[in-house]
C-alpha positions in Angstrom: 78.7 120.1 129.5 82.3 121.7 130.8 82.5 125.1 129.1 86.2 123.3 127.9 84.6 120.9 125.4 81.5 123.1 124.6 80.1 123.5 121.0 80.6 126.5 119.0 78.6 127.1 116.5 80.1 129.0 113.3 77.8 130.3 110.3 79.4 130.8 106.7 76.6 133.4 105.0 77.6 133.0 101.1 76.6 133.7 97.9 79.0 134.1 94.8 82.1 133.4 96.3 83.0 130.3 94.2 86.6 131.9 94.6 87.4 131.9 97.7 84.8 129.7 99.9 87.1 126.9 99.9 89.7 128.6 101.7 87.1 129.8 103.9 85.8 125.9 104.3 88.9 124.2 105.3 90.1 127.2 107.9 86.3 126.4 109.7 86.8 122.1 109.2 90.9 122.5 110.0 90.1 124.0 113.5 92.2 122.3 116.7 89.2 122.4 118.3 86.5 119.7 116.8 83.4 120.5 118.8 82.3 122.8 116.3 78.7 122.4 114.5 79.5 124.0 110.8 76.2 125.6 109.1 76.8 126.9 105.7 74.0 129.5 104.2 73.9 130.1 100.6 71.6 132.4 99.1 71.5 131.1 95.8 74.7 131.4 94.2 75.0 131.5 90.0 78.8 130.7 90.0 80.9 127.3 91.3 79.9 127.9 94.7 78.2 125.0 95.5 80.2 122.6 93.1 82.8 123.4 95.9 80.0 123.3 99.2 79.3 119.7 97.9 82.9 118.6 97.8 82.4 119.1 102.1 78.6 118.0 102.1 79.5 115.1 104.5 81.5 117.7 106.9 79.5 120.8 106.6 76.8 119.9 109.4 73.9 121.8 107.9 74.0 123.3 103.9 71.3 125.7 102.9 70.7 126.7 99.1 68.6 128.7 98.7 67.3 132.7 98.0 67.7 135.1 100.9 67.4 138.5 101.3 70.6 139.5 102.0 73.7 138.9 104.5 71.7 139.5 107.4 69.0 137.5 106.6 71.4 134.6 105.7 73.1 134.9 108.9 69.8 134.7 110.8 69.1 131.3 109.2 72.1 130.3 110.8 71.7 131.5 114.3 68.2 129.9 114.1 69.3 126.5 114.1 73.0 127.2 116.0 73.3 124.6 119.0 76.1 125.9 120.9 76.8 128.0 124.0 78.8 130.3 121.4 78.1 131.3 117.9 79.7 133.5 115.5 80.1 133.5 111.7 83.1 134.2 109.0 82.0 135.3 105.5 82.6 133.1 102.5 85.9 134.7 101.3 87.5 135.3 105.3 89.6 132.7 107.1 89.7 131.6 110.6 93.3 131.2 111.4 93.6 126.9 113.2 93.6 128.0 117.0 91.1 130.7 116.5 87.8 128.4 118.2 90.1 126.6 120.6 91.8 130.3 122.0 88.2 131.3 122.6 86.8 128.5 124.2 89.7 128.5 126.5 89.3 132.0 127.4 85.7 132.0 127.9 86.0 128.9 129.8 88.2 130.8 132.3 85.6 133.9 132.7 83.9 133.0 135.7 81.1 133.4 137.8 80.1 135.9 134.4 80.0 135.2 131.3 80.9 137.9 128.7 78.4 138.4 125.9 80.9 139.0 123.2 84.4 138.0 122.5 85.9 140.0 119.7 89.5 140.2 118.6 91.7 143.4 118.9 93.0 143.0 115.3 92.5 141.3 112.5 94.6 140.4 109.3 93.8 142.6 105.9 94.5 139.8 103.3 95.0 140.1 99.6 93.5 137.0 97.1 96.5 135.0 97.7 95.9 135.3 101.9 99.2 137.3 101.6 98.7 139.7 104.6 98.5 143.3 103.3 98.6 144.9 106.5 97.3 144.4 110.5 94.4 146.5 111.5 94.0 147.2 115.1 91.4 148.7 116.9 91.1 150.2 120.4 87.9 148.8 122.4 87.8 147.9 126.2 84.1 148.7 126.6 80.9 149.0 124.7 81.2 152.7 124.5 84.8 152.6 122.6 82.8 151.1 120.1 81.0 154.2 119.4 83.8 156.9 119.7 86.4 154.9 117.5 85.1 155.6 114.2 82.4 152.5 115.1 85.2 149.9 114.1 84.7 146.2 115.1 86.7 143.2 114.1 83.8 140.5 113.1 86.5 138.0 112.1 86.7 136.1 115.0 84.0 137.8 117.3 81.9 135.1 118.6 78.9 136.0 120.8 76.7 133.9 123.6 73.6 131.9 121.8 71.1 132.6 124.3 71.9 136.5 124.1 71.5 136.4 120.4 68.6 134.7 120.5 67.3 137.1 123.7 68.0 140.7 121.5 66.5 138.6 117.7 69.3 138.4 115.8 70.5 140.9 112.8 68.5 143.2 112.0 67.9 142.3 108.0 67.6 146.3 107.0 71.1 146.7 108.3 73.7 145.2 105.2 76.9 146.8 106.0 77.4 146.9 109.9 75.1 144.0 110.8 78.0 143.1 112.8 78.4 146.5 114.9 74.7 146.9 115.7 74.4 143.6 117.0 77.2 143.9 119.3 75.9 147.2 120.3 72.5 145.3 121.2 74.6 142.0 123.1 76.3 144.7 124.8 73.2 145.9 126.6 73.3 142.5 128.5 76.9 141.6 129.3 80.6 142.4 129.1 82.2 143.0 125.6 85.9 140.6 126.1 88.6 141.9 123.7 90.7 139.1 122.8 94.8 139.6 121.8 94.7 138.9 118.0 94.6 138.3 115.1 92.4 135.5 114.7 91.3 136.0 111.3 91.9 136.8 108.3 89.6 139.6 106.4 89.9 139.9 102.6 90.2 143.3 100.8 87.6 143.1 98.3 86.7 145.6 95.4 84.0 146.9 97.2 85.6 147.5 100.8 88.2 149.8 98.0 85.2 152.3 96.9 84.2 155.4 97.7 80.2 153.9 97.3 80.6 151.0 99.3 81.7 153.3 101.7 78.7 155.7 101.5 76.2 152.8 102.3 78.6 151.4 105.1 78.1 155.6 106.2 73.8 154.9 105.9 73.9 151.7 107.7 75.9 153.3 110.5 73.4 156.4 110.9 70.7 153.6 110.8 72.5 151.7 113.4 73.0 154.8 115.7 69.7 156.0 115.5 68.4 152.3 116.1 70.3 152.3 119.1 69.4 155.7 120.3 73.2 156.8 119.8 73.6 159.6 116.8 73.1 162.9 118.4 75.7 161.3 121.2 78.4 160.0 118.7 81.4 162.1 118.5 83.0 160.6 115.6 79.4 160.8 113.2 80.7 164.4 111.3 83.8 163.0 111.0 83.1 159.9 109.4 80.5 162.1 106.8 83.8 164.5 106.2 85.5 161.4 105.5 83.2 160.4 102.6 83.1 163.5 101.7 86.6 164.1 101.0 86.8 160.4 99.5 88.7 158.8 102.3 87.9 155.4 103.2 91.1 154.0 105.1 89.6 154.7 108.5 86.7 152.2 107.6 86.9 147.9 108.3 84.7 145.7 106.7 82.3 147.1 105.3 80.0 144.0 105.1 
C-alpha cells in the first residue's frame, strides 16, 4: 500500500478514566485521516468507563475489558494485535489534536529511501480538566542521545513508532510504569532515526499525580531502571541532577510521568 493511505494503528491503555476517556475517544474517531485501526485496552475499570467505551463499540475496532497488570502491560495488548506500518498510543485522559495522524503520515511518507523508527513531537500542550491549555512544554531532541542529556524528557503524545521495530525490540517492558515511553524509544532508537516533528500535536493532562513530589520519586526509579536497562546510568549527565531535584521537591523539570 502507498505509505499516503497507510494504516496507523493507535492504542488507548485505560483504566478509571470514566472522566475524561470520551474526550480522548472522539480526538482518536475525529481524526482527518480515516485509515486508522482504533484498539482500546481497559484493565478493568470500577467507574463509568466502559458505559462510555460502549457508546463507540461499533467504532472502536477492537475493545478489551479486562485485568492487566499495569500501563505497560495494557499497551502491549495493544501492539500485539496493531496492523499498521505505524503505531503509537494516547492515554485515556490525553487528546490527539484532528491533524495529528494525517501530519505524520504525510511526513513519514516523504522520508525516503529510510524510514525513521520514531516520530515524536517537539512540544506538547499541558492541559487542565477543561482542555484549557495551561502552558506549552517543549523539549530539545535532534538525536537519540538528547534524549539522555535533557533531563530524559520525551513527548509521548503524538510519538508514533514503526510496527515491525516494536515488534523487533518486544514491546514495553511491563516492570517499567512511569517512562515506559522513554525506554522504548531509547530501544527503537538502536535501529533507526528518531524524526522530531514541529508541534504540538497533543494534548497532555495535568493530573494529581504528575503534581506530587511521590509520583515524581517513582518516575526518578523507573528512570534509573531504564538507564541501567539500557546500559546508560554511569554515562548520564543529568542522573544527580534529577535526584537533587527530588530531593529539594522540585518537579517542574519532569513531563508525564506515566
Amino acid at each position: 500500500m502507498d505509505s499516503k493511505h497507510m494504516k496507523v494503528s493507535i492504542i488507548t491503555p485505560s483504566y478509571n478514566q470514566g472522566q475524561f476517556i470520551e474526550r480522548t475517544i472522539l480526538s482518536v474517531l475525529n481524526q482527518s485521516y480515516k485509515n486508522i485501526q482504533y484498539i482500546l485496552v481497559d484493565g478493568g475499570s470500577t467507574d463509568n468507563t466502559m458505559e462510555v467505551v460502549n457508546r463507540y463499540k461499533d467504532k472502536i475496532d477492537i475493545i478489551i475489558h479486562e485485568s492487566d497488570k499495569g500501563q505497560s502491560d495494557a499497551i502491549n495488548k495493544g501492539f500485539k494485535l496493531a496492523e499498521g506500518e505505524l503505531v503509537g498510543w494516547i492515554n485515556s485522559d490525553d487528546v490527539l489534536y484532528q491533524r495529528a495522524v494525517e501530519k505524520v503520515v504525510k511526513i513519514y511518507s516523504n522520508l525516503n529511501p529510510i524510514k525513521p523508527a520514531v516520530l515524536m513531537p517537539n512540544s506538547v500542550n499541558w492541559i487542565d480538566e477543561s482542555d484549557l491549555v495551561i502552558k506549552l512544554r517543549s523539549i530539545k531532541a535532534h538525536k537519540r542521545d538528547d534524549l539522555i542529556n535533557n533531563d530524559y524528557n520525551v513527548v509521548q503524545q503524538g510519538s508514533f513508532y514503526r510496527n515491525s521495530l516494536v515488534r523487533k525490540v518486544g514491546f514495553c517492558n511491563e516492570d517499567i510504569h512511569y517512562c515506559m515511553d522513554l525506554d522504548l524509544i531509547l530501544r527503537l532508537t538502536l535501529h533507526g532515526d528518531l524524526y522530531m516533528i514541529n508541534g504540538p500535536i497533543a494534548g497532555f493532562r495535568m493530573s494529581d499525580f504528575t503534581k506530587t513530589s511521590t509520583g515524581f520519586e517513582k518516575f526518578l526509579k523507573d528512570i534509573e531502571l531504564c538507564l541501567e536497562r539500557n546500559g546508560l546510568k554511569r554515562f548520564s549527565k543529568n542522573w544527580f541532577k534529577l535526584k537533587k531535584e527530588l530531593f529539594k521537591g522540585t518537579i517542574k523539570n519532569a513531563i508525564g510521568f506515566r
